[in-house]
C-alpha positions in Angstrom: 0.0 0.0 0.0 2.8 2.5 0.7 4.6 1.7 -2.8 1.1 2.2 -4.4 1.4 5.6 -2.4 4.2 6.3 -3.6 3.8 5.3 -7.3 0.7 7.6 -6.9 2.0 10.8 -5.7 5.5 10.6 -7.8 2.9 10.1 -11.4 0.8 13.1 -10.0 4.3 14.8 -9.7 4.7 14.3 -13.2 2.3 16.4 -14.0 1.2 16.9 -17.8 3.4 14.2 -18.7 1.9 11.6 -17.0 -1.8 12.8 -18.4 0.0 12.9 -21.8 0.7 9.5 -22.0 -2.7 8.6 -20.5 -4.8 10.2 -22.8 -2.5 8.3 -25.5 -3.1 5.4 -23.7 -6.6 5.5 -23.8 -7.4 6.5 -27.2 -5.7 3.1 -27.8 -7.9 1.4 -25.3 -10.5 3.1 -27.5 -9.7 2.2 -31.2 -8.8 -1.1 -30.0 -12.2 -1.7 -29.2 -14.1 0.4 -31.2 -12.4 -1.7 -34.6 -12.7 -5.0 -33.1 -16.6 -4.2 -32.2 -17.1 -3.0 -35.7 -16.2 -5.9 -36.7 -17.6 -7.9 -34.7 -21.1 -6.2 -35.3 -20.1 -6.8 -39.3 -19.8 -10.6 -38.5 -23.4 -10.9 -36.6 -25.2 -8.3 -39.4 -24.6 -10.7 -41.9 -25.1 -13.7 -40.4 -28.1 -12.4 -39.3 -29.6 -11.5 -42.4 -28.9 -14.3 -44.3 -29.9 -16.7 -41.6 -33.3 -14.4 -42.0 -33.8 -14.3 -45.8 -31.7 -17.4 -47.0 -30.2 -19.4 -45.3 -32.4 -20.0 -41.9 -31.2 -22.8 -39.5 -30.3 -24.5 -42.2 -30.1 -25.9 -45.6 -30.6 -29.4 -47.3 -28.7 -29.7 -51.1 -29.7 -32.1 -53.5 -26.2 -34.1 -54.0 -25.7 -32.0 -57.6 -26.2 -28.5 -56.1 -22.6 -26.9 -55.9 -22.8 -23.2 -55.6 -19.1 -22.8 -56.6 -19.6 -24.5 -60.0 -22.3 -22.3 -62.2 -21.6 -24.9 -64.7 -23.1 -27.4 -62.9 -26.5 -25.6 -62.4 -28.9 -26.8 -65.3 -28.5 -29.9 -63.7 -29.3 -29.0 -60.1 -32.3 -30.4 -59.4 -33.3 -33.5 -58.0 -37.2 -35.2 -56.6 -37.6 -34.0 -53.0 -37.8 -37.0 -50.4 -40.6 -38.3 -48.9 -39.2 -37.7 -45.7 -39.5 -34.2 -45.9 -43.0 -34.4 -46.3 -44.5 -33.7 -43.1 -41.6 -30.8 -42.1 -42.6 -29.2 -45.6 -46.3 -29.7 -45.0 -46.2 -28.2 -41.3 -44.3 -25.0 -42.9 -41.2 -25.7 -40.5 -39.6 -26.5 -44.1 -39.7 -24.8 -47.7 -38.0 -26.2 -51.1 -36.2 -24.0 -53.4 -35.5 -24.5 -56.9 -32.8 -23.0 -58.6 -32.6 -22.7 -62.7 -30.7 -20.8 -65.6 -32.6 -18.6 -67.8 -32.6 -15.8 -69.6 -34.5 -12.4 -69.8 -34.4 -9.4 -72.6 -35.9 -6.3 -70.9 -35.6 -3.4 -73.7 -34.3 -5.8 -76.2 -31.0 -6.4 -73.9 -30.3 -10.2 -73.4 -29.2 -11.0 -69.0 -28.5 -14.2 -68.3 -30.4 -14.6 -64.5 -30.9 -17.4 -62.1 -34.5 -18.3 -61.9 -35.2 -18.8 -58.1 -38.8 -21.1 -57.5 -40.2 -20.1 -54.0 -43.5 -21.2 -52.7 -45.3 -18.1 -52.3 -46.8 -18.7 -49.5 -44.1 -19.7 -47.4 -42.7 -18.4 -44.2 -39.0 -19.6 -43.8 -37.3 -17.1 -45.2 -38.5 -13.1 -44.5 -39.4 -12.9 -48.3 -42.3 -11.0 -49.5 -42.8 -14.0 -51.5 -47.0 -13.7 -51.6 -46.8 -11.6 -54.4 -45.8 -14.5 -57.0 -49.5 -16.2 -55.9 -51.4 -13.5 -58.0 -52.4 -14.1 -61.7 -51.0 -11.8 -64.3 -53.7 -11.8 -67.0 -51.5 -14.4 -68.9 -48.2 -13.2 -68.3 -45.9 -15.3 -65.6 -45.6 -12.9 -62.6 -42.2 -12.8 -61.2 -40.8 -10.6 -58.8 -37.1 -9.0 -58.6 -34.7 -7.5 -56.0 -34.3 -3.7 -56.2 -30.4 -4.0 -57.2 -31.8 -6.2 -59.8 -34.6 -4.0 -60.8 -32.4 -1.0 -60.9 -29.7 -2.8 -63.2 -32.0 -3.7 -66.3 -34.2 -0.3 -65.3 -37.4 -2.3 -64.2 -40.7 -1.0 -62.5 -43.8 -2.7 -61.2 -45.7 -3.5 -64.2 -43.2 -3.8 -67.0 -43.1 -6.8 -69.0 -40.4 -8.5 -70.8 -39.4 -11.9 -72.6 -38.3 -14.5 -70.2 -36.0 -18.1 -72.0 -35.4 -21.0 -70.5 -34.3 -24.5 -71.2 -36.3 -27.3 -69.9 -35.8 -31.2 -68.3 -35.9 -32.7 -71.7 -33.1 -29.8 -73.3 -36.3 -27.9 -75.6 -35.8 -24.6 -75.7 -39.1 -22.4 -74.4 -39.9 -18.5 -73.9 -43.0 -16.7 -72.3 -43.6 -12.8 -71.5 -43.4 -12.3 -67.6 -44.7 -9.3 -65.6 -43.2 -7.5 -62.6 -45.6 -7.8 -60.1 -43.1 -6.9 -57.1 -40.2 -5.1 -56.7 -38.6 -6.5 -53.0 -36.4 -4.7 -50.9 -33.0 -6.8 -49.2 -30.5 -6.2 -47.4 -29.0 -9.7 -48.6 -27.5 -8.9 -52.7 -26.5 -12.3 -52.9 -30.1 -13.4 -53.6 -31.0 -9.7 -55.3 -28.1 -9.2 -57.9 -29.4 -11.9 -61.1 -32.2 -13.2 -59.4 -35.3 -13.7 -61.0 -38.4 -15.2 -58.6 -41.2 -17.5 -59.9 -43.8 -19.5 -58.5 -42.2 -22.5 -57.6 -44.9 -24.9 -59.1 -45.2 -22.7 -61.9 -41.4 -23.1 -62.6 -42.0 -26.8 -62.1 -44.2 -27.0 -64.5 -42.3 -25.0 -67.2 -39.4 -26.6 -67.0 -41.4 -29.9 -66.4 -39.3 -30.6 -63.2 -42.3 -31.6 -60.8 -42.0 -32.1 -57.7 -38.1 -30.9 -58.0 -36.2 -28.3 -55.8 -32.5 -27.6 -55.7 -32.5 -26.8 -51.9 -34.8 -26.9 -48.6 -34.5 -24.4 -46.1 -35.4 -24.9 -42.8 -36.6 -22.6 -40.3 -34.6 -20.2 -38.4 -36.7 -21.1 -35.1 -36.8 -25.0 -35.7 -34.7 -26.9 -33.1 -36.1 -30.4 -33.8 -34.5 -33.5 -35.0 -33.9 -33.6 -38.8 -34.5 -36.8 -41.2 -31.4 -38.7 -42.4 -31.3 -38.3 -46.4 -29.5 -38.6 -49.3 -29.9 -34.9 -49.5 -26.3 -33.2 -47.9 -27.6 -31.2 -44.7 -25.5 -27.8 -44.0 -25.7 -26.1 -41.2 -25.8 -21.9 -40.8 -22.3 -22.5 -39.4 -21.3 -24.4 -42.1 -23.4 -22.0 -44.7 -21.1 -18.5 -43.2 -17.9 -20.1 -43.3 -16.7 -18.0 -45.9 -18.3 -14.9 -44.3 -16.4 -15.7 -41.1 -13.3 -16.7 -42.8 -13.3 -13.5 -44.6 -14.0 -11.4 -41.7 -10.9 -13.1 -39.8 -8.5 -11.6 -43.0 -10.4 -8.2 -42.5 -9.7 -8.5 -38.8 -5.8 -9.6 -39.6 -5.8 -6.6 -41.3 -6.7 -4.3 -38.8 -4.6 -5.9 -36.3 -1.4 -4.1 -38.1 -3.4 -0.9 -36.9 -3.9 -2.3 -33.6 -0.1 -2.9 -33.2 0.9 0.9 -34.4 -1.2 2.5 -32.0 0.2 0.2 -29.1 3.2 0.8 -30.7 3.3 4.5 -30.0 1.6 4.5 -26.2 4.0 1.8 -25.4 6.9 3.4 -26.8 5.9 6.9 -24.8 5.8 4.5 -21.4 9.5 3.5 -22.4 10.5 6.7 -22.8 8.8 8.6 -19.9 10.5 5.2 -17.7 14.2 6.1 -18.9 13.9 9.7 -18.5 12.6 9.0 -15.0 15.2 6.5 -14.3 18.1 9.4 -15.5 16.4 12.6 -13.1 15.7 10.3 -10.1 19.2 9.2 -9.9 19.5 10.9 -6.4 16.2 10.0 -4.9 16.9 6.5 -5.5 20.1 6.5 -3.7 17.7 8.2 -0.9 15.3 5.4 -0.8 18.2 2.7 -1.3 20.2 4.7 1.9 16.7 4.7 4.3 16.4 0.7 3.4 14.5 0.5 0.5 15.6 -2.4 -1.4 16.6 -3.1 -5.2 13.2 -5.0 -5.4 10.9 -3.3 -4.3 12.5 0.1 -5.8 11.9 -1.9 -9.3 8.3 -2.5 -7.8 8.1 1.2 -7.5 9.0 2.1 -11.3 7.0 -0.5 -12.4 4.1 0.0 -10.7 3.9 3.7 -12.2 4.4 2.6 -15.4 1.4 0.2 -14.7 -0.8 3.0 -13.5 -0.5 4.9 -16.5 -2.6 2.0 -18.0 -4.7 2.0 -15.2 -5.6 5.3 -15.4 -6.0 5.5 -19.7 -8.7 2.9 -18.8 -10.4 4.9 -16.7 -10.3 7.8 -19.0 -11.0 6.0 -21.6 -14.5 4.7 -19.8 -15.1 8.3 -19.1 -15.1 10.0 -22.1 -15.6 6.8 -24.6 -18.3 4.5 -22.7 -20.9 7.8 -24.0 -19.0 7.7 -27.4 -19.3 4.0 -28.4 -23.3 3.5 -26.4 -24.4 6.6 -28.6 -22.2 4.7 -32.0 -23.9 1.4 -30.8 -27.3 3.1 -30.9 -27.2 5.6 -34.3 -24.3 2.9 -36.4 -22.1 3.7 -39.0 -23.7 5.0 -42.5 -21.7 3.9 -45.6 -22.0 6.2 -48.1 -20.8 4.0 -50.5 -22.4 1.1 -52.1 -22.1 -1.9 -50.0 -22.4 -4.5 -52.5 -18.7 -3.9 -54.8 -17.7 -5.8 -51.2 -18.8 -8.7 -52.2 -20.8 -9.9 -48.7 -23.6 -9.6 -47.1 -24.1 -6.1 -44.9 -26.6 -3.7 -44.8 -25.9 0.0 -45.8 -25.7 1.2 -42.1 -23.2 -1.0 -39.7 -24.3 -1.4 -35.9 -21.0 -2.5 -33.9 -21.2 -5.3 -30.7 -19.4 -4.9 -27.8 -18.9 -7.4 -26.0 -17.4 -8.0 -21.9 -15.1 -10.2 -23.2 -13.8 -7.7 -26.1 -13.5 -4.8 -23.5 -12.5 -6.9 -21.1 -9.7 -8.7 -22.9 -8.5 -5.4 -24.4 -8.3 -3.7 -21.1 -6.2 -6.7 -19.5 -4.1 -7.3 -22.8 -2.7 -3.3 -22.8 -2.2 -3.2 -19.1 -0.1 -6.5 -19.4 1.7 -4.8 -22.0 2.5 -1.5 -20.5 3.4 -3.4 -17.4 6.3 -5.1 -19.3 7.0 -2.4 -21.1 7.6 -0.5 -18.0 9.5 -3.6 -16.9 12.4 -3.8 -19.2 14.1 0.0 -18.5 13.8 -0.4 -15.2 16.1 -4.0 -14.8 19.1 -2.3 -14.5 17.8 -1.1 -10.8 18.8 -4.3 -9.9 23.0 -3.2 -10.2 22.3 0.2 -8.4 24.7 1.2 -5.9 23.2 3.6 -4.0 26.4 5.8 -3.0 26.4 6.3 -6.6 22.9 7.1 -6.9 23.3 9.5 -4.7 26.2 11.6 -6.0 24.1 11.1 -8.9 25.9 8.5 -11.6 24.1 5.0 -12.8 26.0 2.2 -11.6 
């Protein structure tokens, strides 16, 4: 308690030094875990919204679905079990057919993946009842406002729609926008086109075919063994996560600047300490203070410094981040050329264990860092401390 005192009253010494290299100290404490909740905030976003509008709990394939090989999707299609049956019946279940087409709005040929939904299902938070209505002849199909926006479409317009069907014949019929959906999810907006699943079925004289089943986000039940290959969410966002560990990588070179330059003011502020204390130390030596615990005494300020940047830090940034948490982070850019899943405005989480691990990580660090100058305390000899020369 008396070296805490002490460590105390020689830092208030210090005077705007010391709350120099705290306030540097804390706006590390502060970008630390403002970037690592930002990303972290990223992560859940996305997960979240595709588990909402996609991928739910869970998906089943049909064993030729790959979504890596484009090639390989004419051929994605397969008879759904009769195991699924009661899941799909009780709504706790929906199928999901996938198929290559083509449209021409304004004489412009797109090549466009056909996407068969039931429209009156309620897996994924698709506005999905709007392919139920008739179109006075037309097919009624319904696109994604990237999409829409891309080949200049409104509710109403009608263009040619080609496709190819089981048996390889070649067939075309006019379709008619009938809903223009807004998502947060471009992976299922950008060269989507959505159909009536039995009505896709029939054209392409598929029945009772799907590419996928999605299960339901709130379903915690036992699933049927099939020949069908089950993934999980967590297997479905592996590539989300994976790529949000190289963003984090990334900003973990600005994590190690900024500590960087705090820890390298703690150095500095410890050797010039060591150098205009020479004679106090040889005071403290001569009234029986000994090498270790004058080394206690140096390190221990150095540690307060970290000590008090987290306190400053939790003054000035806990208001900072909670209002940050509650407004987000606009992008004024478009958030699709990244090539995942996020919404246009970013909500960061922070977590105990973020704050908490950031908090105990920089005071470990300043505590060494306060450490090393300090060893050579160890060789003092205080008659020479006290004429003031370093042993």
């Amino acid at each position: 308690m008396v070296i805490l005192k002490l460590a105390y009253r020689n830092l208030k010494g210090a005077g705007i030094r010391t709350w120099l290299n705290v306030f540097v100290l804390s706006l590390v404490f502060l970008s630390i875990i403002y970037l690592r909740g930002m990303y972290d905030g990223m992560q859940d976003q996305s997960i979240r919204i595709s588990e909402d509008t996609d991928m739910g709990s869970g998906q089943y394939w049909c064993e030729t679905y790959d979504p890596y090989d484009p090639l390989s999707l004419p051929d994605a299609h397969a008879s759904i079990p009769d195991v699924f049956d009661p899941l799909i019946s009780s709504g706790v279940m929906t199928p999901v057919m996938l198929y290559q087409g083509a449209i021409y709005p304004g004489n412009r040929l797109k090549n466009v993946t056909l996407r068969g939904v039931n429209p009156t299902q309620e897996v994924m938070n698709l506005p999905t009842s709007e392919l139920g209505v008739r179109s006075n002849g037309y097919l009624p199909v319904m696109l994604g406002h990237r999409m829409a926006n891309s080949i200049n479409a409104v509710v109403g317009d009608i263009f040619t729609l080609q496709w190819r069907d089981g048996n390889g014949a070649y067939d075309a019929r006019d379709v008619r926008v009938v809903n223009i959906m807004t998502t947060e999810n471009s992976t299922i907006d950008i060269g989507n086109v959505y159909l009536n699943l039995s009505l896709l079925q029939n054209i392409t004289r598929l029945e009772n075919e799907a590419t996928m089943l999605v299960v339901d986000k709130s379903y915690s039940g036992e699933l049927p063994e099939s020949q069908w290959k089950y993934m999980s969410l967590f297997a479905l966002t592996k590539d989300l996560r994976d790529m949000m560990e190289m963003e984090q990588a990334g900003g973990a070179v600005m994590y190690i600047v900024l500590m960087a330059l705090a820890l390298l003011a703690i150095f500095d502020t410890q050797v010039l300490s060591i150098w205009r204390r020479r004679q106090e130390m040889g005071t403290l030596m001569a009234l029986g203070m000994t090498r270790l615990t004058l080394i206690k005494l140096f390190t221990l300020e150095g540690s307060l410094h970290g000590i008090l940047a987290a306190v400053l830090a939790t003054i000035y940034g806990a208001p900072l981040l909670y209002l940050n948490n509650i407004r987000g982070l606009t992008i004024p850019m478009d958030m699709d050329s990244f090539g995942m899943v996020l919404p246009q405005t970013l909500y960061p989480t922070y977590s105990a264990s973020l704050i908490l691990g950031t908090i105990v990580t920089v005071l470990i660090a300043v505590t060494i860092t306060s450490y090393i100058p300090v060893r050579k305390l160890a060789k003092l000899n205080p008659t020479d401390a006290l004429r003031g020369k370093m042993s």
